[in-house]
C-alpha positions as CSV (number, residue, x, y, z in Angstrom):
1,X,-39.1,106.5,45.7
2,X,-38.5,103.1,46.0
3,X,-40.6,99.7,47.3
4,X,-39.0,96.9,48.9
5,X,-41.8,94.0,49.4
6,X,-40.6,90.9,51.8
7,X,-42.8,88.0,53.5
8,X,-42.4,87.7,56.7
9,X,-44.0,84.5,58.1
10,X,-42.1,84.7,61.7
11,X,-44.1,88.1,62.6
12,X,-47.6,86.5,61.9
13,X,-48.4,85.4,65.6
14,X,-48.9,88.6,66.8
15,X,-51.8,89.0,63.7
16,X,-53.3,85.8,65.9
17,X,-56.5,87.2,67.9
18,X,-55.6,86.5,71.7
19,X,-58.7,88.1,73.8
20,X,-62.2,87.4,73.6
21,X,-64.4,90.7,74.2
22,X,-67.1,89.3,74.7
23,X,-66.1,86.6,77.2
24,X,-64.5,89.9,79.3
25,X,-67.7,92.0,79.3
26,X,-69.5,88.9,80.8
27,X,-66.6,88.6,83.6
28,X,-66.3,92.1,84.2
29,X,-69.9,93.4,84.6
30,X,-70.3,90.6,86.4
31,X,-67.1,91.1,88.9
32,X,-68.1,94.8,89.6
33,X,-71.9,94.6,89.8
34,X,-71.0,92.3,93.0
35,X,-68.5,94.3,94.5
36,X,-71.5,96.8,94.2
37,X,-74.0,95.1,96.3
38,X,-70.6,94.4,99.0
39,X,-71.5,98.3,100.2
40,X,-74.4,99.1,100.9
41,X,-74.9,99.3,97.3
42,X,-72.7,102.5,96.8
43,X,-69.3,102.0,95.4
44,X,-66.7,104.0,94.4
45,X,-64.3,102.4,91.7
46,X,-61.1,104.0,91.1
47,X,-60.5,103.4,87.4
48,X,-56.6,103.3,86.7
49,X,-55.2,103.2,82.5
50,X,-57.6,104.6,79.3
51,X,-61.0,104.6,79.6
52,X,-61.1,105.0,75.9
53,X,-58.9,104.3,73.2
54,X,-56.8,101.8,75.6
55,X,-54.5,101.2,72.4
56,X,-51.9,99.4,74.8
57,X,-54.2,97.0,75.6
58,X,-55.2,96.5,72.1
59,X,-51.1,96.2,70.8
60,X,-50.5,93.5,74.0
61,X,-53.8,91.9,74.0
62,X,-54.6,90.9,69.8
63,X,-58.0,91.4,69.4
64,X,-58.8,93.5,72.8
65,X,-61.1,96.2,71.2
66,X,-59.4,99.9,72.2
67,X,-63.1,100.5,73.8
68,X,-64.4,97.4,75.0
69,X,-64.1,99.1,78.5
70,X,-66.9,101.8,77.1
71,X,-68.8,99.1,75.9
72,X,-68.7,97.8,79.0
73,X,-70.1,101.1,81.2
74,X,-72.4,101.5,78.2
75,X,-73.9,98.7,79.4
76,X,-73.9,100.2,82.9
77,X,-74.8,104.0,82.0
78,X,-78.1,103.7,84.1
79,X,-76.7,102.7,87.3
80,X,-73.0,104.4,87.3
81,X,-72.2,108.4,87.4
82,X,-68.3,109.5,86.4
83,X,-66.0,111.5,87.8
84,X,-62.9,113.4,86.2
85,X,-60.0,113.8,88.0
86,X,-56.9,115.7,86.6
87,X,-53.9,117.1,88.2
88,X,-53.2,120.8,88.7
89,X,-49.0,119.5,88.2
90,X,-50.2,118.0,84.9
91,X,-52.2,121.0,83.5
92,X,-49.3,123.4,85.3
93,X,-46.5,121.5,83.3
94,X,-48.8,120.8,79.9
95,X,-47.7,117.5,80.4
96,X,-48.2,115.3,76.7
97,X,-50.4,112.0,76.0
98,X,-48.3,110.4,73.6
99,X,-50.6,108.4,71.6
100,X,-52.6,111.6,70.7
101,X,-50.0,114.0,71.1
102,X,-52.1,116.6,73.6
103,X,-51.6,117.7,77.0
104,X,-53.7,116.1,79.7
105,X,-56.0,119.1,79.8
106,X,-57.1,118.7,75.9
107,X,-57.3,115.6,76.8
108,X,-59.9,116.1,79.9
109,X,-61.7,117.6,77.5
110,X,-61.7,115.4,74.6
111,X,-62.6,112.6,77.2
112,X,-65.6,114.2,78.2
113,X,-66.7,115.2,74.8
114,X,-66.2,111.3,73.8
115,X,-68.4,109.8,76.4
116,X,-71.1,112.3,75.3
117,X,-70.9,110.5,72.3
118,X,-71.4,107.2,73.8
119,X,-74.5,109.1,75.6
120,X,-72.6,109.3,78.9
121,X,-72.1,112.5,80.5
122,X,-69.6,113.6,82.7
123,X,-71.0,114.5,86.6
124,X,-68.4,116.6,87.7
125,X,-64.6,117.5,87.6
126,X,-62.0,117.1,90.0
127,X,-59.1,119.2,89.8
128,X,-56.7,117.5,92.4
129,X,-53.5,119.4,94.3
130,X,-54.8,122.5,93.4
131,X,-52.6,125.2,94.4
132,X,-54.5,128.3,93.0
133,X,-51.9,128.1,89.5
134,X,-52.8,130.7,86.3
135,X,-53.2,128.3,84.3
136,X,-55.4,126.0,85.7
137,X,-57.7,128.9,86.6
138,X,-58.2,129.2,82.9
139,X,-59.0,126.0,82.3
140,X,-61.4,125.8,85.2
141,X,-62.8,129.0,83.9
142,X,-63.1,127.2,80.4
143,X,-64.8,124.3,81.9
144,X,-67.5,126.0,84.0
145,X,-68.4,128.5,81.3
146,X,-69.9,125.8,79.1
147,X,-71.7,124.2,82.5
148,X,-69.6,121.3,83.6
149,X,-69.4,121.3,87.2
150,X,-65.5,121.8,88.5
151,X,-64.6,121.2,92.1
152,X,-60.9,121.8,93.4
153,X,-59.4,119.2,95.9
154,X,-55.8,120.5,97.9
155,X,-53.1,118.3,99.1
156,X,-54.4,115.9,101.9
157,X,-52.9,116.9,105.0
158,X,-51.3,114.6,107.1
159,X,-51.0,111.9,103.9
160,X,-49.3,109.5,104.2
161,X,-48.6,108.9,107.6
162,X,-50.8,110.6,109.8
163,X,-53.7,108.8,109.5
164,X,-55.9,110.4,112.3
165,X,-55.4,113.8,110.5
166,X,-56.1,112.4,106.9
167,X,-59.7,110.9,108.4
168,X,-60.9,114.1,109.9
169,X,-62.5,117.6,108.9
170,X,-58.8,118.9,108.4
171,X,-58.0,116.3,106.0
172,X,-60.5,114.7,103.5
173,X,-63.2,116.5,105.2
174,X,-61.9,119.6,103.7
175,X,-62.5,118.8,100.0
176,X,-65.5,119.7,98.6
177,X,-68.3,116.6,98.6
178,X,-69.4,116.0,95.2
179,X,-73.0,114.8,95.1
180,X,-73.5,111.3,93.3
181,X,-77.0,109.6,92.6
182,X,-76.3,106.1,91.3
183,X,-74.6,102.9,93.1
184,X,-71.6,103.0,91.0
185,X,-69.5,106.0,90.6
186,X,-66.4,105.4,88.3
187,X,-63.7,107.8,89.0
188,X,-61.3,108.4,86.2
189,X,-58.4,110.5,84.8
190,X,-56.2,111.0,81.8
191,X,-53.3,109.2,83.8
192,X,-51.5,107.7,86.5
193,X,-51.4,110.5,89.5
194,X,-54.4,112.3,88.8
195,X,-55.7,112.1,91.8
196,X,-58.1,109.3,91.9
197,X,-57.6,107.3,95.0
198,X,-57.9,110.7,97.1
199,X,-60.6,111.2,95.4
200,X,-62.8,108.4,96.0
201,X,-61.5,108.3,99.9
202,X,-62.7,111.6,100.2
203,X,-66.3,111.0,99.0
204,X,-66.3,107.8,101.1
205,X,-65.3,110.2,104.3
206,X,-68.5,112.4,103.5
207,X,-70.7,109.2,103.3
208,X,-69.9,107.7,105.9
209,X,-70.2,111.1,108.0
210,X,-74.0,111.1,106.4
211,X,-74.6,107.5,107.5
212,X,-74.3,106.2,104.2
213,X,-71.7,102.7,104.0
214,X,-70.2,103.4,100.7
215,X,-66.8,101.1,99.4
216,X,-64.1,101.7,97.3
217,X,-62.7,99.2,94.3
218,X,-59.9,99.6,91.8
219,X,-60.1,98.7,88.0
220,X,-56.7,98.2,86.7
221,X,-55.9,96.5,83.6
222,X,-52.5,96.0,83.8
223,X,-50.6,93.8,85.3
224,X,-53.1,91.0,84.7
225,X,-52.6,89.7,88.5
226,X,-53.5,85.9,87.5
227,X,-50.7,86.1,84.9
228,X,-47.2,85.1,85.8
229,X,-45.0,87.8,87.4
230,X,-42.7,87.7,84.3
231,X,-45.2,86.9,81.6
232,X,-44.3,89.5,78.4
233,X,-47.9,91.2,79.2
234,X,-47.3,91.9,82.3
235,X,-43.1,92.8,81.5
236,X,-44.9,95.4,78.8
237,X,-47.0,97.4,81.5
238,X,-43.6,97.7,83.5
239,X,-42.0,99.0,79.9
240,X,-44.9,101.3,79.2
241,X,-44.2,103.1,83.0
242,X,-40.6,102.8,83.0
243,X,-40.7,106.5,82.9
244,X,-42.4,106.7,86.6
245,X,-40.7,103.5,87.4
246,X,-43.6,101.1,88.5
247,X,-42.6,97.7,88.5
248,X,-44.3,94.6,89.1
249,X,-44.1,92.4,92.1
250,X,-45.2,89.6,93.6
251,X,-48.6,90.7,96.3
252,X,-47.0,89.5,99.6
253,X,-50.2,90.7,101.5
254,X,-52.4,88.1,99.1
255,X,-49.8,85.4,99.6
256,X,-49.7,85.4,103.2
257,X,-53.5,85.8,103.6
258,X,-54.7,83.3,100.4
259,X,-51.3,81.2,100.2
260,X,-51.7,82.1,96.9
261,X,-49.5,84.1,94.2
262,X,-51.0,87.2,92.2
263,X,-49.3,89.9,90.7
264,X,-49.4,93.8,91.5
265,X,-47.4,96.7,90.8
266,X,-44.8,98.4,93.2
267,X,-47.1,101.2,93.9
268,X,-50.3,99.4,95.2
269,X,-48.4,97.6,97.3
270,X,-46.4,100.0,99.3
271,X,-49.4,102.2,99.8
272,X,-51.7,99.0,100.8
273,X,-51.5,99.0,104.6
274,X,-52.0,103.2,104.3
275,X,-55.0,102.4,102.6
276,X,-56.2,99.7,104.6
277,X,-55.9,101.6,107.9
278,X,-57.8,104.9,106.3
279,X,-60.7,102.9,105.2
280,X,-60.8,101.0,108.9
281,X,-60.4,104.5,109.7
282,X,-63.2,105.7,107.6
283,X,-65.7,102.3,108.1
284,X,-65.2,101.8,111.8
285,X,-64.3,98.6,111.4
286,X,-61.8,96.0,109.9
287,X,-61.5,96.1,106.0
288,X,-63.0,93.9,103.9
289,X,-60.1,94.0,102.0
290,X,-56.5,91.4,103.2
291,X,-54.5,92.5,100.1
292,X,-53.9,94.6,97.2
293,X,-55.4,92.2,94.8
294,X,-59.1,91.6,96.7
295,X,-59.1,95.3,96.1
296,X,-59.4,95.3,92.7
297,X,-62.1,93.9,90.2
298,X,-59.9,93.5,86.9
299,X,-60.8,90.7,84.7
300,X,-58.8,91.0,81.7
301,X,-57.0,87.9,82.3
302,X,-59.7,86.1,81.9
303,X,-60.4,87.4,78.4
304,X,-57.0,85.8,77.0
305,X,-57.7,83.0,74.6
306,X,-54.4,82.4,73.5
307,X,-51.8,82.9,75.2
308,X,-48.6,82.9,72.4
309,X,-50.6,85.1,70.5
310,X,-50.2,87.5,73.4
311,X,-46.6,87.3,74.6
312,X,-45.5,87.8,71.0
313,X,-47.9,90.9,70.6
314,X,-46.5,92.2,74.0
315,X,-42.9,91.3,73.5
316,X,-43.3,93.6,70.4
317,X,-44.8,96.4,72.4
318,X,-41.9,96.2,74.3
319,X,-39.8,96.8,71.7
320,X,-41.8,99.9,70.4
321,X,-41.4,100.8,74.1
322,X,-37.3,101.0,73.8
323,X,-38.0,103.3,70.7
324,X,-40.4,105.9,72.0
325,X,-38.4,106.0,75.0
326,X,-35.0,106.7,73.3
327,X,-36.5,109.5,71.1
328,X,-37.7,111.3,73.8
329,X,-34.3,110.8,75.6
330,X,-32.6,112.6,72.8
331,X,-35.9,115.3,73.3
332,X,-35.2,115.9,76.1
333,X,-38.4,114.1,77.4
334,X,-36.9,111.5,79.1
335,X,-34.1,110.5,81.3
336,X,-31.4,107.8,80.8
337,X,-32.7,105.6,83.5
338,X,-35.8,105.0,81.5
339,X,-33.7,104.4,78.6
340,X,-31.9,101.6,80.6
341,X,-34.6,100.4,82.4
342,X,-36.5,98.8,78.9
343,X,-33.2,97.9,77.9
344,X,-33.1,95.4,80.8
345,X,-36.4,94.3,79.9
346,X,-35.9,93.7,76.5
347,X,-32.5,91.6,77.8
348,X,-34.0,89.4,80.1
349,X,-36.8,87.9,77.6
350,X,-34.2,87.9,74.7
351,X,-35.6,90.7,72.2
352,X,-33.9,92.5,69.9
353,X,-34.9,95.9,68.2
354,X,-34.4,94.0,64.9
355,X,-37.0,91.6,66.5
356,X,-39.2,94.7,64.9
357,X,-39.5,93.5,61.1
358,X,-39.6,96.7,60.1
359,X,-36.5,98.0,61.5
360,X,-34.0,96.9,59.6
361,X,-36.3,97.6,56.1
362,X,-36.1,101.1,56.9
363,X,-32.5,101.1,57.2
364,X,-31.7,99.7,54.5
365,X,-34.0,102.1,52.7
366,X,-32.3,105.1,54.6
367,X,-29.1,103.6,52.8
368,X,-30.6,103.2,49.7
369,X,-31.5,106.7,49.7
370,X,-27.7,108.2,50.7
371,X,-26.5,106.6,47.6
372,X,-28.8,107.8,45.6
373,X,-27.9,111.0,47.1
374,X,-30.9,112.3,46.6
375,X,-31.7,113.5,50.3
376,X,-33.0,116.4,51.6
377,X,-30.1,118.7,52.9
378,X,-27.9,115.7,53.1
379,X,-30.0,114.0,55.9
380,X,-31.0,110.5,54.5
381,X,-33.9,108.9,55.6
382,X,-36.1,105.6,55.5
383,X,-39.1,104.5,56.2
384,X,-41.1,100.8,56.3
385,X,-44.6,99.2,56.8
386,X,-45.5,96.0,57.6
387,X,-49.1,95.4,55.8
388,X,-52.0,92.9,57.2
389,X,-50.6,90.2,54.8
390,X,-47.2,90.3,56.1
391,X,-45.4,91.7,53.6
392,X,-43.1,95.1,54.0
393,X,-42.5,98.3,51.6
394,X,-40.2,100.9,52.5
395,X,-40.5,104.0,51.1
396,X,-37.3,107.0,51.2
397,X,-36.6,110.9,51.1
398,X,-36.2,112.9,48.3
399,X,-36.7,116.6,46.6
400,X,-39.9,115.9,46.4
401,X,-41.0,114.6,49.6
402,X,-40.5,113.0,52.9
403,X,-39.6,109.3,53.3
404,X,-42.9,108.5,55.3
405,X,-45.0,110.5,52.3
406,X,-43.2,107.9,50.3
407,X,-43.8,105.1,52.1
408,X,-47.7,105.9,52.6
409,X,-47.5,106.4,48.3
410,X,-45.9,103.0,47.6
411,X,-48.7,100.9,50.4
412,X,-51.4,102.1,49.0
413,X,-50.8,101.5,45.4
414,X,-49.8,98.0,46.4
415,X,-53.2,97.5,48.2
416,X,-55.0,98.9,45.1
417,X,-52.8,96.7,42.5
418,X,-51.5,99.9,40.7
419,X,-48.3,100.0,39.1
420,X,-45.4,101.4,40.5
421,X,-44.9,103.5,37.3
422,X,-47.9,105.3,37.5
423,X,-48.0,108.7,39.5
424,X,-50.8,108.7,41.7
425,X,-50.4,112.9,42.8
426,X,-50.9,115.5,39.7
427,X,-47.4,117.3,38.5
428,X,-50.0,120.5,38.8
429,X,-50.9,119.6,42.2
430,X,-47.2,119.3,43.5
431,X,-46.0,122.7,41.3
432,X,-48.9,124.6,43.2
433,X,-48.0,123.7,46.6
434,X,-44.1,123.9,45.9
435,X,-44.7,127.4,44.9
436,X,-46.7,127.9,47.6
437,X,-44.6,126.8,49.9
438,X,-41.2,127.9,48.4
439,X,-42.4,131.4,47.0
440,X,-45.5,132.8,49.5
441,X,-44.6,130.9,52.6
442,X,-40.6,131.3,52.2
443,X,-40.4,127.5,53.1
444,X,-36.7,126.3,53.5
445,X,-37.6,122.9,52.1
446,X,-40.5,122.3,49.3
447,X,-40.1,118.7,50.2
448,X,-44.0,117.4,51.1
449,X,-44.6,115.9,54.5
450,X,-47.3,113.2,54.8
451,X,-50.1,115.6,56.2
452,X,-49.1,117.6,52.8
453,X,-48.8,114.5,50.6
454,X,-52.4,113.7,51.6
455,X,-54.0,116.8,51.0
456,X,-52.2,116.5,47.9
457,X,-53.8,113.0,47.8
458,X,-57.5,114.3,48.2
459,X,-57.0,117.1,45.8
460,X,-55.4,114.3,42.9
461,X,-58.5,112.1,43.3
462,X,-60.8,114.8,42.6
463,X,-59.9,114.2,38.8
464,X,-58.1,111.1,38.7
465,X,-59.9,107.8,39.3
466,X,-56.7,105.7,40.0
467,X,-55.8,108.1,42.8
468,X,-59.4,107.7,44.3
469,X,-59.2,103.8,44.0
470,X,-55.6,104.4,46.0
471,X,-56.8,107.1,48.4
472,X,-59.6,104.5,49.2
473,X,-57.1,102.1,50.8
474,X,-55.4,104.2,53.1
475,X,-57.8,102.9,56.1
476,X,-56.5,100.0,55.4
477,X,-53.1,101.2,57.0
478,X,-55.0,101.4,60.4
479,X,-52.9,99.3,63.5
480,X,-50.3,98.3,60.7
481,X,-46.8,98.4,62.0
482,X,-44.5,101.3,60.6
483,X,-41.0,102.5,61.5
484,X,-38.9,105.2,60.3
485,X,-35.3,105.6,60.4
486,X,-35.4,109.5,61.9
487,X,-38.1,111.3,64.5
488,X,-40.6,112.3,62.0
489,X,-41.5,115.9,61.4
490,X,-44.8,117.7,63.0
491,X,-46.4,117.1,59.5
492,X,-45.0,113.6,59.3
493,X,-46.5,112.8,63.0
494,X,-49.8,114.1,62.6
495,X,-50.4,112.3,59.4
496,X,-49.5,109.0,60.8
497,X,-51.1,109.3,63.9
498,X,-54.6,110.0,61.7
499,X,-53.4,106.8,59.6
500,X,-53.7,104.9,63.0
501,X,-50.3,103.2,62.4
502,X,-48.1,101.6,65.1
503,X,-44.9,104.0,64.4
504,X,-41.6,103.7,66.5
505,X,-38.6,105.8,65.2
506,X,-34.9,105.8,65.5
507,X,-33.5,108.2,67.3
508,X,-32.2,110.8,65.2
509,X,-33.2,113.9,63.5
510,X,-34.6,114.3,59.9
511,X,-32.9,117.7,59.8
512,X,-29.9,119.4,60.9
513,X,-32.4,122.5,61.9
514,X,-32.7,122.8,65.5
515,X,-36.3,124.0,64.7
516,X,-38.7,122.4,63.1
517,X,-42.0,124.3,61.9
């Protein structure tokens, strides 16, 4: 092992706080609360990004709290009821949520069990484009055998263009009507395409049959339409959906009605004047609504408090964009265009990869460890953390374990002011689990991973007060910037994700094993 420490005074604005909370909750409640009382006091809001743990926001925005949005609906509880929406496609295809690493279903469920703890519960679930698939049968099953309610919505027929049949029996009329008792009723989902807008136009087709004047509203985060078009916050929101290729875009609607410029993304947009004619459709009368942008209720922008504290914090989010995306390209996850698309991002504001002060640490360890040649089946990697004071340690592969156990090793004892030359895990300890691993589990490696190392950790400490004191600091790690020079392991990925670290990878492959257990 080996530490590398470095000061880096040029990363420190985006350690800056940019975004007041408290200043947003006061917009925010206060934005939807009278969109509320615009219908008949029944609205429908159509809640686009994370509901919880909106970690994006929290990387581009310094300071924006990952669940200031629950704080927020917290404050509402009495007056809203939720709706889950999820895609039959997405459960069908088991289709990932990177920042936790499960499928949209686990995540449906997660979701719900998370708002229980904020003492919300969940009214019902949505399972949109349902085409009768095995799979989704089971999780439906799953969901109404511990008493959640589950209703299935199919494909709107006549959508997009055929407006008369979208607005009759035959086309939202045929979805089941989910009864709703407050004025607000935020419909969510685990991601873009789950269904939501159908979803809220098809309850607002049943109310309006029953007499009742119900409205719809959207609640998107990102872009931040008072921003500039090309302000880094809202060029990271195009990076972080380069995969379904949204892009931002001046809202010509709202400039010709307001004479006034405001952002929106390419999808909102082009499906505007659809929209607008189902809800004249639906109301009876003209829409309340000239543009995208009077639709929506989203006032994040407002919560900014310093604004170069944010574009440098987004124009490194871009950059951690251009990673993710080029490992999953050599996955098999993603598709060259996507690839390309950052790319051209990160050109036209004039970032670099090695604009990430922890890329080029990691290399170098990576190096470092080649010429040792002490690697693991001649596959050489490195691994660096930036800590809250600015300064970097790096941290390499060996016999004994993987660069990113390594790395983890050499932060904390720097946070707890221990020596390099002491050995914070037990020589017991690591002879037991090679054995185990080399001699019962017929392991080809006996190298330890980081969810390994800190097992390891946990089991050192219970004997050894300077491994307690270390083990101690490793919350300390949380939202600190890591990068590693190869696509860490299962083991690897599971530990940092728990360490709440900011981790973007090179992409290449710690092993020459097409499998990796």
């Amino acid at each position: 092992m080996s530490t590398v420490s470095l000061k880096k005074e040029a990363n420190t604005i985006t350690k800056k706080i940019g975004f007041d909370n408290e200043k947003y909750l006061k917009e925010q409640t206060q934005a939807i609360l009278e969109r509320v009382k615009k219908f008949d006091n029944k609205l429908y809001l159509e809640f686009g990004g994370k509901l919880l743990f909106d970690y994006h926001a929290s990387r581009v925005l310094p300071g924006f709290d990952p669940n200031v949005k629950m704080r927020l609906f917290q404050k509402l509880k009495d007056k809203a009821d939720i709706i889950l929406c999820i895609y039959a496609g997405d459960i069908e295809r088991r289709k990932v949520r990177a920042d936790f690493g499960i499928t949209y279903d686990v995540d449906a469920l997660k979701l719900i069990d998370d708002l229980r703890g904020w003492g919300i519960n969940v009214l019902a679930v949505v399972i949109t484009r349902f085409e009768n698939q095995p799979a989704v049968n089971i999780f439906k099953n799953k969901l109404e055998r511990r008493n959640i309610k589950v209703y299935t919505h199919y494909f709107t027929r006549g959508y997009p263009t055929d407006v008369d049949l979208i607005v009759s029996d035959e086309g939202y009329g045929a979805n089941e009507y989910i009864e709703t008792k407050n004025p607000l009723v935020i419909v969510t989902g685990p991601g873009p395409g789950s269904g939501k807008l159908a979803t809220c136009l098809s309850q607002l087709y049943h109310d309006h049959k029953k007499g009742t004047n119900s409205g719809y509203a959207k609640f998107e985060t990102f872009p931040i339409w008072n921003l500039p078009l090309k302000h880094p916050v809202n060029i990271a929101y195009e990076a972080a959906t380069a995969d379904i290729r949204d892009f931002n875009m001046i809202d010509s609607f709202h400039l010709e009605a307001y004479n006034k410029s405001t952002v929106n993304y390419n999808r909102d947009v082009e499906v505007f004047p659809v929209i607008k004619r189902i809800l004249e459709k639906i109301m009876g009368a003209e829409s309340a609504y000239k543009s995208p942008t009077d639709m929506g209720v989203n006032c994040a922008g407002f919560g900014i408090i310093n604004d170069e504290a944010v574009r440098g914090a987004a124009k490194q989010e871009i950059v951690r964009r251009y990673f993710r995306y080029n490992c999953e390209y050599v996955m098999g996850f993603a598709d060259k265009e996507t690839v390309q698309r950052v790319e051209l991002l990160m050109k036209n504001l004039d970032i670099e990869q090695e604009n990430r002060t922890v890329v080029e640490p990691a290399r170098r360890a990576a190096m470092e460890a080649e010429k040792s040649k002490k690697g693991n089946e001649g596959v050489f990697c490195g691994a660096a953390i930036e800590l809250e004071d600015g300064s970097i340690l790096t941290g390499k592969n060996s016999t004994l374990m993987h660069a990113t156990s390594s790395l983890v090793l050499n932060a904390i004892k720097q946070l707890a002011e221990i020596p390099d030359k002491i050995h914070l895990l037990s020589p017991n300890v690591l002879k037991s689990i090679g054995n185990l691993k080399e001699n019962i589990l017929s392991a080809k490696t006996v190298s330890l991973d980081l969810e390994e190392t800190l097992i390891a950790l946990s089991m050192s400490a219970a004997t050894n007060p300077t491994t307690q004191l270390a083990m101690e600091k490793l919350k300390e790690l949380r939202g600190c910037e890591v990068h590693t020079t190869h696509i860490p392991t299962p083991g690897d990925e599971a530990g940092l994700r728990r360490l709440g670290v900011n981790l973007t990878s090179d992409p290449n492959f710690s092993s020459k094993n097409l499998f990796e257990a």
